[in-house]
C-alpha positions as CSV (number, residue, x, y, z in Angstrom):
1,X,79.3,109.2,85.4
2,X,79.2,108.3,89.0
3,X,79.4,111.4,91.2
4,X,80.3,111.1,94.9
5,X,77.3,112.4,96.0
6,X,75.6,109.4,94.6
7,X,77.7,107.2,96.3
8,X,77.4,109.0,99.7
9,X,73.1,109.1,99.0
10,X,73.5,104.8,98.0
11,X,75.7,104.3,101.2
12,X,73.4,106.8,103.4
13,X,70.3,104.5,102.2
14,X,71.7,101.3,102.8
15,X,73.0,102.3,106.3
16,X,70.2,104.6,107.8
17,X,72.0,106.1,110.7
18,X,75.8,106.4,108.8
19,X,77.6,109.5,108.4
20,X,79.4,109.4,105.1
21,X,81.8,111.8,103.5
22,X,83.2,110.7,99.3
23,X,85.8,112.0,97.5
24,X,86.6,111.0,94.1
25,X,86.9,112.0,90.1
26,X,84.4,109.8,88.8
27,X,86.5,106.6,88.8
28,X,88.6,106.5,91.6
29,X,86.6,107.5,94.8
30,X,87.7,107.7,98.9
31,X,85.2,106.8,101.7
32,X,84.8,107.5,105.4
33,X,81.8,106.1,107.1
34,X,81.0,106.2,110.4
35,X,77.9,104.1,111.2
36,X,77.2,102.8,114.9
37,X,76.0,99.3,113.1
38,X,80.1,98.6,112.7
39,X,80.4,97.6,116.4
40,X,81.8,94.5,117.2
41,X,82.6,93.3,113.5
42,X,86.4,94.0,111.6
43,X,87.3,95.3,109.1
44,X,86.5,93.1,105.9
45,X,83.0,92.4,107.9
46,X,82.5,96.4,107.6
47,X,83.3,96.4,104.0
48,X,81.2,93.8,103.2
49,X,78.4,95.3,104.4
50,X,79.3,98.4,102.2
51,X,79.6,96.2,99.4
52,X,76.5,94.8,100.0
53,X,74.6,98.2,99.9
54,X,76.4,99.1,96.9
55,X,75.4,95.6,95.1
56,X,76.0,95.1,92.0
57,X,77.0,99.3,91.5
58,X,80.5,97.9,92.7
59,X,80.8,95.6,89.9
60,X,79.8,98.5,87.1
61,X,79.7,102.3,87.9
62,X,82.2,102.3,91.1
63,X,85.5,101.4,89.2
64,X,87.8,101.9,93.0
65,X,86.4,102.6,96.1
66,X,88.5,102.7,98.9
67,X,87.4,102.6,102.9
68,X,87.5,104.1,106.4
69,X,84.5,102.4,108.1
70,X,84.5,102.7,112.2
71,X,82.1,103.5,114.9
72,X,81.1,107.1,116.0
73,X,82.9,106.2,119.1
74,X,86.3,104.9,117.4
75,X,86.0,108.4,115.5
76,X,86.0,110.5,118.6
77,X,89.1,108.5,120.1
């Protein structure tokens, strides 16, 4: 079973300087990431590029994953 400490170390890899917190019970899981690499895109651009770093993990072990995603600076304001 998926743990959110493996989706926090998958997301982590994928996006070398993001600060990521998960909650979840093995099948429904809640995201924040704040990763400086956001700037300048939206929304669905940010969670496609978690989606990306997740790969095919999305389609099999992470049944519902839902998303913060903004900059460090949008975090502090």
């Amino acid at each position: 079973m998926v743990t959110p400490e493996d989706i926090q170390q998958w997301i982590q890899a994928g996006l070398a300087d993001a600060e990521v917190r998960v909650e979840g019970d093995g099948h429904h899981f809640e995201a924040m990431i704040i990763c400086d690499d956001f700037a300048g895109k939206n929304s669905v651009q940010r969670h496609q590029m978690v989606y990306q770093v997740l790969g095919d993990k999305m389609k099999a072990e992470i049944h519902a994953l839902s998303m913060k995603t903004v900059t460090r600076e949008e975090q502090q304001a």
